[in-house]
PDBQT receptor file of N, H, CA, C and O in Angstrom, charges set to zero:
ATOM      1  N   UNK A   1     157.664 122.129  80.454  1.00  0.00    +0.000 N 
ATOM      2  CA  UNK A   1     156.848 120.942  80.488  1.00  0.00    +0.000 C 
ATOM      3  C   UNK A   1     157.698 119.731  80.098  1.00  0.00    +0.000 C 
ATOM      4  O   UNK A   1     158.636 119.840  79.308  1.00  0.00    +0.000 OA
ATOM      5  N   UNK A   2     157.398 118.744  80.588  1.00  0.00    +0.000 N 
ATOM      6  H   UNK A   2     156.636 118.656  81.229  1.00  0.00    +0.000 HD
ATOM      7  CA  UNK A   2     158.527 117.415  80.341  1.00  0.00    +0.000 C 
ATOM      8  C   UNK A   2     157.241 116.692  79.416  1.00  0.00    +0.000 C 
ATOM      9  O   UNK A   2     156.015 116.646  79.306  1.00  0.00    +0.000 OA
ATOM     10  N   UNK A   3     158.713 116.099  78.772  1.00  0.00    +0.000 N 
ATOM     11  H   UNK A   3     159.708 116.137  78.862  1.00  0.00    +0.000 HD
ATOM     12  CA  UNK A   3     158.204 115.073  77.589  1.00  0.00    +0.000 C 
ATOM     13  C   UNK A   3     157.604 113.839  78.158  1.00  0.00    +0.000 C 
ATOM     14  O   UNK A   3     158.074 113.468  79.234  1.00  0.00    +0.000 OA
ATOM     15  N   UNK A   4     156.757 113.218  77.687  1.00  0.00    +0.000 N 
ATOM     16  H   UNK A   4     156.375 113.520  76.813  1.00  0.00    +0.000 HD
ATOM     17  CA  UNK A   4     156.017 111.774  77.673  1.00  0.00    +0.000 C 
ATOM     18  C   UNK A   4     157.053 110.774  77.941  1.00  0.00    +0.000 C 
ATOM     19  O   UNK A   4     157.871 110.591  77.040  1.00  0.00    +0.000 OA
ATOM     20  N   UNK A   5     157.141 110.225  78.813  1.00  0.00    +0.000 N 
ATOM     21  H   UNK A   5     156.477 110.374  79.545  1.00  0.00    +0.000 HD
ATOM     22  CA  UNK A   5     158.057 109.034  78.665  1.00  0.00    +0.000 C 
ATOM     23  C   UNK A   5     157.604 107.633  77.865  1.00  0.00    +0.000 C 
ATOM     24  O   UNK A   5     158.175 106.577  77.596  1.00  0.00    +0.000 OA
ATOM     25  N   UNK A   6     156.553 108.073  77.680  1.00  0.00    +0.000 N 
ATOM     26  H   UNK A   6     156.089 108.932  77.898  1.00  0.00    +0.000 HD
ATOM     27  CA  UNK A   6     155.846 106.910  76.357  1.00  0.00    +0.000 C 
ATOM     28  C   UNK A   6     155.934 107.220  75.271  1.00  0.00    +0.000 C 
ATOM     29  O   UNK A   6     155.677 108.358  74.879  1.00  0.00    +0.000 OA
ATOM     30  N   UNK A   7     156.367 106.151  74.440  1.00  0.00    +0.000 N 
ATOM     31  H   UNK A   7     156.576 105.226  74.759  1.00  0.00    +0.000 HD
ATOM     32  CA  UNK A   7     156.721 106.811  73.018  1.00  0.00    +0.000 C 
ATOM     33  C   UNK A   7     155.787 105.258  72.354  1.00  0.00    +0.000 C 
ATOM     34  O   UNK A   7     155.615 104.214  72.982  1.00  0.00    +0.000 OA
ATOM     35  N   UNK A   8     155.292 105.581  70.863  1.00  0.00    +0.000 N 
ATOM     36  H   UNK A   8     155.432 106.429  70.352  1.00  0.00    +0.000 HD
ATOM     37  CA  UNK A   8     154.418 104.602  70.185  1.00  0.00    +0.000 C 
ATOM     38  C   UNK A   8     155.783 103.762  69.490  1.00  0.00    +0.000 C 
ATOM     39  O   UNK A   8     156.742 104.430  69.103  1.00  0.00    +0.000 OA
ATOM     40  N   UNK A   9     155.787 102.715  69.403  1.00  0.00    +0.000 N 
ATOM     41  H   UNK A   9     155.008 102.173  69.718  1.00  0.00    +0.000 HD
ATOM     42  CA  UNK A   9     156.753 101.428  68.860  1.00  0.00    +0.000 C 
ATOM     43  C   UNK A   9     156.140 101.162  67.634  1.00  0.00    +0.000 C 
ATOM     44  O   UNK A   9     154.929 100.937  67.653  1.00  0.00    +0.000 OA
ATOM     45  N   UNK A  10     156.886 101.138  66.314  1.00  0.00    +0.000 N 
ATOM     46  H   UNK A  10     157.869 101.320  66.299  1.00  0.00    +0.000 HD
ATOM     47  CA  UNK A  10     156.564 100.632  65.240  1.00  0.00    +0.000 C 
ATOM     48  C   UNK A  10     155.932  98.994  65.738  1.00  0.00    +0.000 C 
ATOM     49  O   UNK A  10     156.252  98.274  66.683  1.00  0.00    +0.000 OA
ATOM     50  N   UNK A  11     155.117  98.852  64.858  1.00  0.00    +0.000 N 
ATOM     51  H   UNK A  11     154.857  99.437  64.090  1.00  0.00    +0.000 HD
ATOM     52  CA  UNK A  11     154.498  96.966  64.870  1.00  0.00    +0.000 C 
ATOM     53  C   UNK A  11     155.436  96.359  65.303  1.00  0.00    +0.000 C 
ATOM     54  O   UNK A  11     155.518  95.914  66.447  1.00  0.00    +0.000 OA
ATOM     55  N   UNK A  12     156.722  96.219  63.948  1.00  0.00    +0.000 N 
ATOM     56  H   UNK A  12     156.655  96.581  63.018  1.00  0.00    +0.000 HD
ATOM     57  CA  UNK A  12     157.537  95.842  64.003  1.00  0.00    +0.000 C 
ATOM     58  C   UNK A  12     158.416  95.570  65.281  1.00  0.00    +0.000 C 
ATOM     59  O   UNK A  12     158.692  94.396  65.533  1.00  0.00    +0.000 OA
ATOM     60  N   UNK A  13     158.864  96.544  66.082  1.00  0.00    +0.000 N 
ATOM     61  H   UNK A  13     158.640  97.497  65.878  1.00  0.00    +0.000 HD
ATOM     62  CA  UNK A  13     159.560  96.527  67.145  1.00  0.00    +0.000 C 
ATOM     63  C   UNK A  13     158.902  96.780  68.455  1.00  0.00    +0.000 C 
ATOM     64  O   UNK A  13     159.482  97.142  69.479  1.00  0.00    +0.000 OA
ATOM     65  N   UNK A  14     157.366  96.504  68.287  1.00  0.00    +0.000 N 
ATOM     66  H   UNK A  14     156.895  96.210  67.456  1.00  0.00    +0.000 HD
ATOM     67  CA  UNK A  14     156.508  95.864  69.137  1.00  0.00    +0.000 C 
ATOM     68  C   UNK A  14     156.198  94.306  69.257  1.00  0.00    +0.000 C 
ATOM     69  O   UNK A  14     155.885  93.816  70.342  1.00  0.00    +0.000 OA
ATOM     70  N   UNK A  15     156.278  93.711  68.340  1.00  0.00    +0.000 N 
ATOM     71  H   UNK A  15     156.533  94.109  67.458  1.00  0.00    +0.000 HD
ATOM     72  CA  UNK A  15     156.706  92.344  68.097  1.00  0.00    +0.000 C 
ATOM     73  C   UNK A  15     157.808  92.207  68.548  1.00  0.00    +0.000 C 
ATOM     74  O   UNK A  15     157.744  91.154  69.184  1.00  0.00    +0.000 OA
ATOM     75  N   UNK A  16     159.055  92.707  68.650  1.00  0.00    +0.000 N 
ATOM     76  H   UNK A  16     159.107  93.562  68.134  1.00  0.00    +0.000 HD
ATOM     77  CA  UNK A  16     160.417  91.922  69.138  1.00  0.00    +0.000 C 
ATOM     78  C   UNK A  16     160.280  92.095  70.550  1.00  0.00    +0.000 C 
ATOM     79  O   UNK A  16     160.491  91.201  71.369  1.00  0.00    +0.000 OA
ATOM     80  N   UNK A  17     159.877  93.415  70.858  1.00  0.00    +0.000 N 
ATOM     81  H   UNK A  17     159.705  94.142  70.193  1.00  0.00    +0.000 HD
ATOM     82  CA  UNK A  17     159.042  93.278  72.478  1.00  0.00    +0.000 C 
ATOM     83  C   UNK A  17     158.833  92.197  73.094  1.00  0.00    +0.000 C 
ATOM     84  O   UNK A  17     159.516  91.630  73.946  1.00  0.00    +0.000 OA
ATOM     85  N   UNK A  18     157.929  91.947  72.666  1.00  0.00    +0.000 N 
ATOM     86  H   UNK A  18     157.374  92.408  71.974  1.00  0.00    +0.000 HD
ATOM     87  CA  UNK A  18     156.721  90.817  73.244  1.00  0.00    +0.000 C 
ATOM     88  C   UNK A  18     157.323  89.695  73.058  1.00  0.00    +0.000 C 
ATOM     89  O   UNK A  18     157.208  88.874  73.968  1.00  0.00    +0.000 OA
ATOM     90  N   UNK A  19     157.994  89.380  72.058  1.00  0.00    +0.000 N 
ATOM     91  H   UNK A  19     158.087  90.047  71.319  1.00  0.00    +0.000 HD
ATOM     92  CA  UNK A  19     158.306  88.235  71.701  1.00  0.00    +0.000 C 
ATOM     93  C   UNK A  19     159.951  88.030  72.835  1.00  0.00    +0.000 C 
ATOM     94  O   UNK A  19     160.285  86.908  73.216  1.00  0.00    +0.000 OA
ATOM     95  N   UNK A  20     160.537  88.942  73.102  1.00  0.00    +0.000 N 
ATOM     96  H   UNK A  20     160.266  89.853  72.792  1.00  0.00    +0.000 HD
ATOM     97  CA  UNK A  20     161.669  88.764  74.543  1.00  0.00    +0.000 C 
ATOM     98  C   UNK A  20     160.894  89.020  75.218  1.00  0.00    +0.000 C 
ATOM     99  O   UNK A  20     160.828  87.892  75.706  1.00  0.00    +0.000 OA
ATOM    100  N   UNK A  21     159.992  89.682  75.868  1.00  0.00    +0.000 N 
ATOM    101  H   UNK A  21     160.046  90.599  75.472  1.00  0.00    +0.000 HD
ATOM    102  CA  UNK A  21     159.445  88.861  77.062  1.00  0.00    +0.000 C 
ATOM    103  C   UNK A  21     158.722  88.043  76.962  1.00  0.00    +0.000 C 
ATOM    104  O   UNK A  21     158.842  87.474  78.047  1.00  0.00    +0.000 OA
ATOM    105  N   UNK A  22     157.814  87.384  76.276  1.00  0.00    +0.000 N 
ATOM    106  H   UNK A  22     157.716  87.846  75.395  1.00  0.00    +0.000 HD
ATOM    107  CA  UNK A  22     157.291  85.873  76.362  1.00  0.00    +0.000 C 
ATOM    108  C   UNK A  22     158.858  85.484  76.760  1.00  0.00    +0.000 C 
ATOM    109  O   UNK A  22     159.162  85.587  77.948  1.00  0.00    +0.000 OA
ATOM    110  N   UNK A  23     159.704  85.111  75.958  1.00  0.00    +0.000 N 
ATOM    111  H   UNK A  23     159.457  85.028  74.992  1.00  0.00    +0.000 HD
ATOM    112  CA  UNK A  23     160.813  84.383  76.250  1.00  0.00    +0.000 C 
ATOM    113  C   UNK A  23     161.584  84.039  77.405  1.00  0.00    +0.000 C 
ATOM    114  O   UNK A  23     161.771  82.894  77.817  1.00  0.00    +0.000 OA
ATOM    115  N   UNK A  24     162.202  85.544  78.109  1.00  0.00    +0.000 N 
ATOM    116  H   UNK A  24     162.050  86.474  77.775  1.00  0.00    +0.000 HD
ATOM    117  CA  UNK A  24     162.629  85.754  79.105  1.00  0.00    +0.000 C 
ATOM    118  C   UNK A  24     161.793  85.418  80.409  1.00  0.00    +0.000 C 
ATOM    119  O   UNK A  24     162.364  84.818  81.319  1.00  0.00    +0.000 OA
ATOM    120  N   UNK A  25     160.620  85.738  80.519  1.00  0.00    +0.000 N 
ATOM    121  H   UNK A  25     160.157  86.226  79.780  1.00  0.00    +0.000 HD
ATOM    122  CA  UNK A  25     159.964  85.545  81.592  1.00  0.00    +0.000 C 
ATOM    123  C   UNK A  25     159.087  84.098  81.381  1.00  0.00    +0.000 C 
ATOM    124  O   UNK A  25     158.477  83.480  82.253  1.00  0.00    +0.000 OA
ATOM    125  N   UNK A  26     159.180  83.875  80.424  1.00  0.00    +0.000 N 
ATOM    126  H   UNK A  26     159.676  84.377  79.716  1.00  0.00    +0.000 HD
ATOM    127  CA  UNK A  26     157.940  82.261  80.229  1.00  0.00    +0.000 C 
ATOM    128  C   UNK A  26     156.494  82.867  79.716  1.00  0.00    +0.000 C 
ATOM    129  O   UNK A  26     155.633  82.042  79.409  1.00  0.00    +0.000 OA
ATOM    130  N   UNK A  27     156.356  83.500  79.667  1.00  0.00    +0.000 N 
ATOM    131  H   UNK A  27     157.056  84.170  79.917  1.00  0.00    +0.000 HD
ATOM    132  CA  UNK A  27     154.921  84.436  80.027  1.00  0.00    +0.000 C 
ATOM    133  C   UNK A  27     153.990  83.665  79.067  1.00  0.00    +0.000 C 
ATOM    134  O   UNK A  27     153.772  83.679  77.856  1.00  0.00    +0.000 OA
ATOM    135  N   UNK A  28     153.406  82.784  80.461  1.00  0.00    +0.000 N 
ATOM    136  H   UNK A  28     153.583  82.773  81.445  1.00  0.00    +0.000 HD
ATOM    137  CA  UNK A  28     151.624  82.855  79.459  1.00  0.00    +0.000 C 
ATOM    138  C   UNK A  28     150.498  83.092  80.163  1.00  0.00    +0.000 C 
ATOM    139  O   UNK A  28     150.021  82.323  80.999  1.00  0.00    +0.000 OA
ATOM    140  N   UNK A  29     150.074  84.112  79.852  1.00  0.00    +0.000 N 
ATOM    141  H   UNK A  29     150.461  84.736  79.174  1.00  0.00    +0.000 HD
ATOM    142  CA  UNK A  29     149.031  84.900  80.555  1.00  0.00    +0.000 C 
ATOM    143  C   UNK A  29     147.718  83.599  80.478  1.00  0.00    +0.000 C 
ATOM    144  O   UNK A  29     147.805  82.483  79.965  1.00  0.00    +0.000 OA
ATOM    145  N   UNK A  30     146.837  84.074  81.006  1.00  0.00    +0.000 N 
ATOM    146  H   UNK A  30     146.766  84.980  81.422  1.00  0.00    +0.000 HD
ATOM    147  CA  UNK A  30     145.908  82.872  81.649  1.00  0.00    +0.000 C 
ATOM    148  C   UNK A  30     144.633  83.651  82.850  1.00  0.00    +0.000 C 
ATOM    149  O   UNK A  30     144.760  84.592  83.633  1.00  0.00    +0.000 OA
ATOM    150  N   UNK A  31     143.711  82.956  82.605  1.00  0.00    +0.000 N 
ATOM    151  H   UNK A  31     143.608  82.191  81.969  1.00  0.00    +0.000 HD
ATOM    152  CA  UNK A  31     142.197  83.931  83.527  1.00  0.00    +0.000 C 
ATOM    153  C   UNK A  31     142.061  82.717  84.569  1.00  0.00    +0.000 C 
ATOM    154  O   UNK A  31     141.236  82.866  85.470  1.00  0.00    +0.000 OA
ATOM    155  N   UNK A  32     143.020  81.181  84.505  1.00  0.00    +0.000 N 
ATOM    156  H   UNK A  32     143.690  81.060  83.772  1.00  0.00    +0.000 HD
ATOM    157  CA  UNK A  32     142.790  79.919  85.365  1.00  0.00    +0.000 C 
ATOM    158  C   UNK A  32     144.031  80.139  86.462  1.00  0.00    +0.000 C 
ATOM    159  O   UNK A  32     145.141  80.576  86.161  1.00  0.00    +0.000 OA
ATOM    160  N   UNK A  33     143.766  79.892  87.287  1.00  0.00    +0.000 N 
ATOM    161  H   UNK A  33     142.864  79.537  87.531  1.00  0.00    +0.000 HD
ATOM    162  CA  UNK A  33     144.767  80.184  88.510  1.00  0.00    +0.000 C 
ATOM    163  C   UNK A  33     145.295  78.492  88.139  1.00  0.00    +0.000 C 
ATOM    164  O   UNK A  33     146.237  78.830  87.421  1.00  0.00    +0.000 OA
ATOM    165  N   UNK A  34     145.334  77.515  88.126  1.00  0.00    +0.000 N 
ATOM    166  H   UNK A  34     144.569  77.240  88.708  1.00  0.00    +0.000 HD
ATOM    167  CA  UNK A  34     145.437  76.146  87.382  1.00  0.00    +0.000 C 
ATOM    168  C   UNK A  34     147.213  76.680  86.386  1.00  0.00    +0.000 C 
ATOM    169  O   UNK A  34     148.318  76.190  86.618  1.00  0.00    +0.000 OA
ATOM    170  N   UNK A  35     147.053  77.219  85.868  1.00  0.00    +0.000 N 
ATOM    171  H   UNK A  35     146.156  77.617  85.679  1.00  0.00    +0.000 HD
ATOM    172  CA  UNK A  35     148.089  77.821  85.564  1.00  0.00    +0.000 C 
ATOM    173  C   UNK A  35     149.044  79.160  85.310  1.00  0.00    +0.000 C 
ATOM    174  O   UNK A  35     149.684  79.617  84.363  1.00  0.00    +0.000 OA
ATOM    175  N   UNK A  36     148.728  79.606  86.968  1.00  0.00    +0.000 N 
ATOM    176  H   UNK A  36     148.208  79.235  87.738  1.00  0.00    +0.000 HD
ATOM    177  CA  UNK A  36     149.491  80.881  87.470  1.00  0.00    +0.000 C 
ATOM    178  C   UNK A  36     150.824  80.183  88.283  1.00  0.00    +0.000 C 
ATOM    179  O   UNK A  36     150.665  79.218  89.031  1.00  0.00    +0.000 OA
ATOM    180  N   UNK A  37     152.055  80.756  88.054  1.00  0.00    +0.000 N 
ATOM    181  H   UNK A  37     152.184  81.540  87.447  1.00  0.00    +0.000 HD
ATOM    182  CA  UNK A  37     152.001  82.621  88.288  1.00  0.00    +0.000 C 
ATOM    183  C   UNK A  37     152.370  82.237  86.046  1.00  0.00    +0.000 C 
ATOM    184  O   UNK A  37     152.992  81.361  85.445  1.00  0.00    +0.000 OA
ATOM    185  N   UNK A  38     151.777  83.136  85.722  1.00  0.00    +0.000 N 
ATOM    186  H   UNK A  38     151.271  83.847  86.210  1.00  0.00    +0.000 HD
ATOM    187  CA  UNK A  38     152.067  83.820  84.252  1.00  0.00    +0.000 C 
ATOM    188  C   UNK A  38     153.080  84.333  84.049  1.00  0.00    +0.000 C 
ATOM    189  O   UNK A  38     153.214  84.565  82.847  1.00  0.00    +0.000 OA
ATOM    190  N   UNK A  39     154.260  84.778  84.902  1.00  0.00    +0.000 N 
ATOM    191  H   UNK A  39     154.152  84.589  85.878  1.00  0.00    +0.000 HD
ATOM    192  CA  UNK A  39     155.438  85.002  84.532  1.00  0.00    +0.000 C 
ATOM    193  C   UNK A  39     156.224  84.319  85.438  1.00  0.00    +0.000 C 
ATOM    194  O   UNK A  39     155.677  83.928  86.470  1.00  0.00    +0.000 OA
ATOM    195  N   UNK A  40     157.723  84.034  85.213  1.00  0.00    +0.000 N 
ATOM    196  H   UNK A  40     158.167  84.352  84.375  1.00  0.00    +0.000 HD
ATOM    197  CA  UNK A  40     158.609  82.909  85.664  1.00  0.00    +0.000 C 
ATOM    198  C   UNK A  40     159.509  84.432  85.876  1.00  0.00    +0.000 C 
ATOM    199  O   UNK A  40     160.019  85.044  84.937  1.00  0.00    +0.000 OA
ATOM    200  N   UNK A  41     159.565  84.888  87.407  1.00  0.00    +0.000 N 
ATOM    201  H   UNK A  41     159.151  84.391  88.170  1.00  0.00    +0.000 HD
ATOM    202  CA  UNK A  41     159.983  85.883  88.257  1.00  0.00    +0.000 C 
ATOM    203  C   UNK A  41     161.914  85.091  88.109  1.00  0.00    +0.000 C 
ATOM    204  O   UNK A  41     162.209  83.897  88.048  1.00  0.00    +0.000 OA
ATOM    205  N   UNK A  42     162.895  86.355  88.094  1.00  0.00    +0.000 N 
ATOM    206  H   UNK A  42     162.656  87.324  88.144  1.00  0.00    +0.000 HD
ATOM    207  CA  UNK A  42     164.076  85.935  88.176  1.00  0.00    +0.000 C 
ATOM    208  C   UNK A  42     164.486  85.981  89.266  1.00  0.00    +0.000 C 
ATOM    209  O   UNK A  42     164.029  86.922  89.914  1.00  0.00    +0.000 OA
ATOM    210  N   UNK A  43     165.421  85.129  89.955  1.00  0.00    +0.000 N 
ATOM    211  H   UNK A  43     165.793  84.364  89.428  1.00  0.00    +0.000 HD
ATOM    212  CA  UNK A  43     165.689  84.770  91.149  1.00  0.00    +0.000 C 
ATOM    213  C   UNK A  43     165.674  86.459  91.925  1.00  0.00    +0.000 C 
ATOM    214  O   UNK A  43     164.747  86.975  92.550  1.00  0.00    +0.000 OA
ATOM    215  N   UNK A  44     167.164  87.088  91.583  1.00  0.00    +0.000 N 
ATOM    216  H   UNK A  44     167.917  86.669  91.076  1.00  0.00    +0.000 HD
ATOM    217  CA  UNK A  44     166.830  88.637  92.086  1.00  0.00    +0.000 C 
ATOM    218  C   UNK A  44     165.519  89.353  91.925  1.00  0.00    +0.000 C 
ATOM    219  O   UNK A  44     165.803  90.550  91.901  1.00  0.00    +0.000 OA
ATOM    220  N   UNK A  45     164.139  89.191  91.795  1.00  0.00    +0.000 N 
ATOM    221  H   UNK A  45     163.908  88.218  91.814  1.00  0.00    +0.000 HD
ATOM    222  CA  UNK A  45     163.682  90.134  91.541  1.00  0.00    +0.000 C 
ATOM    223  C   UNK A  45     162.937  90.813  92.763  1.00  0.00    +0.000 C 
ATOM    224  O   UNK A  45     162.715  90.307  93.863  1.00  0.00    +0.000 OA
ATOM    225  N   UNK A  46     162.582  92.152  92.282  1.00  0.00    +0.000 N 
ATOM    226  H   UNK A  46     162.762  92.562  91.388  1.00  0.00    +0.000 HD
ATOM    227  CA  UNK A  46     162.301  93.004  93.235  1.00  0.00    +0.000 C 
ATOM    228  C   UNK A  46     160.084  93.258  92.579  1.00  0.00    +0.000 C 
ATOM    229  O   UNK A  46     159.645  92.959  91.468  1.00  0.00    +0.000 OA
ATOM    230  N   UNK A  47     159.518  93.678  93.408  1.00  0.00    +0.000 N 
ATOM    231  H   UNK A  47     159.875  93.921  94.311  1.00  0.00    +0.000 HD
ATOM    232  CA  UNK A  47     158.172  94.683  93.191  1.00  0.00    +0.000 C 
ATOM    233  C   UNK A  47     157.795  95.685  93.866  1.00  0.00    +0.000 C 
ATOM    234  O   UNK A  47     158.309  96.073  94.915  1.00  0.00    +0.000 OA
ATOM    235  N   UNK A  48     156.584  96.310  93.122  1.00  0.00    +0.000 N 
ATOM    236  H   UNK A  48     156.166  95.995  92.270  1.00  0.00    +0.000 HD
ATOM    237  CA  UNK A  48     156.428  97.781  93.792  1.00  0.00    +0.000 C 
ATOM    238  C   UNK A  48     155.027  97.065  93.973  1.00  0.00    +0.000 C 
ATOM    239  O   UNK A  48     154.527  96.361  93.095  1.00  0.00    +0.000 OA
ATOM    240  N   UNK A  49     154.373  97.349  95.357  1.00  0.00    +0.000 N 
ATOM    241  H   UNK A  49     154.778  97.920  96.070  1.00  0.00    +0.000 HD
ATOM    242  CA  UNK A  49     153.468  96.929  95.864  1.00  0.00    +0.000 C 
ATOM    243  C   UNK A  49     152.488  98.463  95.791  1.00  0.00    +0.000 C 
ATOM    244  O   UNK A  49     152.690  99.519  96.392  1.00  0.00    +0.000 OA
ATOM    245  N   UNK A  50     151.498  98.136  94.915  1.00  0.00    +0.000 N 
ATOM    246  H   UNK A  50     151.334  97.278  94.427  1.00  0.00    +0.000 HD
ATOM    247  CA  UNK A  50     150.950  99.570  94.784  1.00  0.00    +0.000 C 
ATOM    248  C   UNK A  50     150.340 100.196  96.236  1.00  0.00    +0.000 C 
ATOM    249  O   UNK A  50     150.630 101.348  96.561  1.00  0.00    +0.000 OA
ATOM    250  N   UNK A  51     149.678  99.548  96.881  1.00  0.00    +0.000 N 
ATOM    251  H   UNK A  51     149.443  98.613  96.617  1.00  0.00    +0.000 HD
ATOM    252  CA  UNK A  51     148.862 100.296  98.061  1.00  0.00    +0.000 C 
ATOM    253  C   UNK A  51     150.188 100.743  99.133  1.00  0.00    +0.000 C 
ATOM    254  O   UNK A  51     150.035 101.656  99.945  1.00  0.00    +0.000 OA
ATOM    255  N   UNK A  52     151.332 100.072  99.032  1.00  0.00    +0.000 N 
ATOM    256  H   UNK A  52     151.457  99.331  98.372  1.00  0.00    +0.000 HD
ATOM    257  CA  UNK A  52     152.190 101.080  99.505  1.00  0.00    +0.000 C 
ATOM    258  C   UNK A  52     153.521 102.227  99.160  1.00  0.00    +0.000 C 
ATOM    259  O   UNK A  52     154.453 102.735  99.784  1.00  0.00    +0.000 OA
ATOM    260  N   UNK A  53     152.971 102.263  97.804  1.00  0.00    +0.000 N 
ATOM    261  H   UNK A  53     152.215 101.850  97.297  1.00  0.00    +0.000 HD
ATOM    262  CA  UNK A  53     153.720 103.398  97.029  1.00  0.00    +0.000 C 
ATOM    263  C   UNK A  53     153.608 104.846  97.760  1.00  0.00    +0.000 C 
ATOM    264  O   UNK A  53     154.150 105.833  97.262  1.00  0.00    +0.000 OA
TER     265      UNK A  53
């Protein structure tokens, strides 16, 4: 049986998380399209488009 690739993050180093990506990406989440897109995408980036996974 294979292990979980999820593992639980102390608080602590759930905060430094969040806090590089707010940073890195800009990220401010938002329910107003007024101020989307919520993350600032890096020039290279790539996505996985779920309905054609």
């Amino acid at each position: 049986m294979k292990e979980s690739p999820l593992v639980e993050l102390l608080e602590t180093e759930y905060g430094r998380v969040w806090d590089r990506f707010y940073d890195e990406f800009k990220f401010q989440p938002s329910t107003s399209p007024f101020k989307w897109p919520a993350i600032k995408e890096p020039v290279a980036s790539d996505y996985l488009e779920p309905s054609r996974a």
